[in-house]
C-alpha positions in Angstrom: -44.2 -33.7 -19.5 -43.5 -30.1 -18.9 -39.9 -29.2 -17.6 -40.3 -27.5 -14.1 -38.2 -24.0 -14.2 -36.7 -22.2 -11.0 -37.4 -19.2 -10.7 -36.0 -16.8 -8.2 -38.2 -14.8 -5.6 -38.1 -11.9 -4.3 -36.9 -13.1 -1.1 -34.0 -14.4 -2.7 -32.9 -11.4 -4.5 -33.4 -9.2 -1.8 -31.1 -11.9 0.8 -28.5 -12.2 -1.8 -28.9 -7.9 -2.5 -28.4 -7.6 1.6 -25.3 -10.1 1.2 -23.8 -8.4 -1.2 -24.3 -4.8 0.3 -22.6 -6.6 3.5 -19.8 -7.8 1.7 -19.4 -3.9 -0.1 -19.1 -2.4 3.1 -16.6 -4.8 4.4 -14.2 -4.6 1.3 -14.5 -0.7 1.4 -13.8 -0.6 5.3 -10.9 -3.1 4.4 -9.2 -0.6 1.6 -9.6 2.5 4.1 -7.7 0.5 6.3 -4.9 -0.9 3.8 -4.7 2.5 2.3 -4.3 4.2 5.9 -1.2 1.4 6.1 0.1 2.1 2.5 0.3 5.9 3.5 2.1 5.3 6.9 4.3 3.3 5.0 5.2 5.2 2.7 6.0 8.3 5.5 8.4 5.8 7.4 10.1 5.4 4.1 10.8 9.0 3.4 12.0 9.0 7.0 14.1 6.5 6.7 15.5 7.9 3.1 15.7 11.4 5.3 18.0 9.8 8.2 20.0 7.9 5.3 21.3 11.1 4.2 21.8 12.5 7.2 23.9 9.8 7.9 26.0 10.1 4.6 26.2 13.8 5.2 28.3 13.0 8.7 30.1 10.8 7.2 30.7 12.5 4.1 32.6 15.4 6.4 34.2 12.9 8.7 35.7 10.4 6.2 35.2 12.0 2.1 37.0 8.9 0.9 34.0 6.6 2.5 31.1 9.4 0.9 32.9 9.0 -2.7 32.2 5.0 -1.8 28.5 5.4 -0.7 27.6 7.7 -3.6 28.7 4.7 -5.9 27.0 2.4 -4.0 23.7 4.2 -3.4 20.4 3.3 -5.3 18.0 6.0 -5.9 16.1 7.2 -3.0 12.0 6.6 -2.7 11.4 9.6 -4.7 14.0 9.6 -7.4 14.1 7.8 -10.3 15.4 4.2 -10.9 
């Protein structure tokens, strides 16, 4: 007895091709979107790293004692180094 094969047709590879393009275009519109996020992320941190020292500058001329205390305390910012 012969074994019987499967073969693939063309309408097969060509569904599977069109699913595949599909799922592409999803997972590319899906990393625009996340990197979109990551950017505006990243802008409210510097923000946030900008009003920090702001804040510290005020309160370095109000109170030096509590500045000499912060500078200890403070971790580097979003663009230093760790």
């Amino acid at each position: 007895m012969k074994e019987k094969q499967k073969t693939i047709g063309l309408l097969e590879l060509k569904a599977e091709r069109a699913k595949l393009e599909a799922d592409r275009a999803t997972l590319n519109e899906r990393l625009q979107a996340l990197t979109a996020e990551r950017e505006k992320t990243q802008q409210q941190l510097i923000m946030t790293a900008g009003a920090l020292q702001t804040i510290n500058h005020f309160i370095g001329k109000t109170d030096p004692e509590v500045d000499s205390l912060l500078d200890e305390n403070h971790g580097p910012g979003p663009d230093e180094e760790k």
